[in-house]
N, C-alpha and C positions, 0 to 999 in steps of 0.2 A: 717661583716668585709670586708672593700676594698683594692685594693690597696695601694691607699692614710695612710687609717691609720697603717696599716701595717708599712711601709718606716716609716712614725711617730713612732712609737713606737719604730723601728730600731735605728733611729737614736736619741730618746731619750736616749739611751745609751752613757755613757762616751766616749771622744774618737770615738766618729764614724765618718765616712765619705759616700757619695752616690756614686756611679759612674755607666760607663753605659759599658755593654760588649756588643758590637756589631753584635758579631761572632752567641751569643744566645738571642740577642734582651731583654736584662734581665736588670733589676736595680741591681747593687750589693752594699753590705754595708758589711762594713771593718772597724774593730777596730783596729789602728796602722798597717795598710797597708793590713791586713789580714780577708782574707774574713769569716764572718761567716754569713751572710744569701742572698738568689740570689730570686729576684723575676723574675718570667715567665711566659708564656702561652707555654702550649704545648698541640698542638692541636685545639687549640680557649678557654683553660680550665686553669684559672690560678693555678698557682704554685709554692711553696715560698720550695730553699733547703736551709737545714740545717744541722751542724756538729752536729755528734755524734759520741758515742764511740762504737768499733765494737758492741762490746756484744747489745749495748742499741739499734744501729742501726737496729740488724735485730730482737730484742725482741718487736721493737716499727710495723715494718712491718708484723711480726705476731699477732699483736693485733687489727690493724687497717688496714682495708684494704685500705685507702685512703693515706696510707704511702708507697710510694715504692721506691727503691731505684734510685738514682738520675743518670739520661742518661749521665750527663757530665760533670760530678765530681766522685773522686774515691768514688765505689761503698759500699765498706767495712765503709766509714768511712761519707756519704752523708746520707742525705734521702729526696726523694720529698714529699712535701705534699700536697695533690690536696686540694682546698679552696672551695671546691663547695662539699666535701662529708658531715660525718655526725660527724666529729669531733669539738667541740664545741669549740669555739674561746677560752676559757681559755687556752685549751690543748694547741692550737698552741702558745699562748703568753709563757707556762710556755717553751713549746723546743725552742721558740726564746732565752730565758732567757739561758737554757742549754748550747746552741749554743755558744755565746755570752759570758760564762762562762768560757767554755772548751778551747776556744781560748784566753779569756786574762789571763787563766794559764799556757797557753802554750810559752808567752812571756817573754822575760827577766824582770828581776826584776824594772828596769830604765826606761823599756816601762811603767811595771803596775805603777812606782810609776807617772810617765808621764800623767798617764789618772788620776790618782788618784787628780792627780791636787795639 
């Protein structure tokens, strides 16, 4: 899995949008303004974060060690995941899914029916 398809599958989601943060060199992707997943290099090593809920955040970093929490995003509630370890692309497609989830629940009702189309 690359970059490329990554952002694709991001943005195959309802309601997305791409944009670019400058400040961390990142691609970010937002559902109704709000961000649920950031791609990056840190270090020359790419990195895609993602929203989670505390308990899952740090249940997901004790399981795998290629999850750890995100430099620059709140920490409690982020997680990095390096793309070059040994977690299998399904894994990261299903926390893209998570990600992706927990943020369009988090939206008013008018938002979700908005993406709902």
């Amino acid at each position: 899995m690359n970059r490329t398809q990554l952002i694709d599958y991001c943005l195959s989601k309802p309601g997305t949008e791409q944009s670019t943060e400058n400040r961390w060199q990142a691609n970010q992707i937002k559902v109704a303004g709000v961000l649920f997943a950031m791609l990056r290099d840190i270090e020359g090593h790419p990195v895609i974060a993602l929203k989670a809920g505390q308990q899952a955040a740090e249940q997901l970093r004790q399981q795998h060690p290629e999850i750890v929490p995100c430099d620059c995003l709140n920490k409690a509630h982020w997680n990095s995941v390096q793309l070059e370890g040994n977690l299998p692309d399904s894994h990261v497609y299903s926390l893209i899914d998570s990600s992706y989830q927990q943020v369009v629940a988090g939206l008013s009702e008018e938002q979700r029916q908005a993406i709902a189309g």
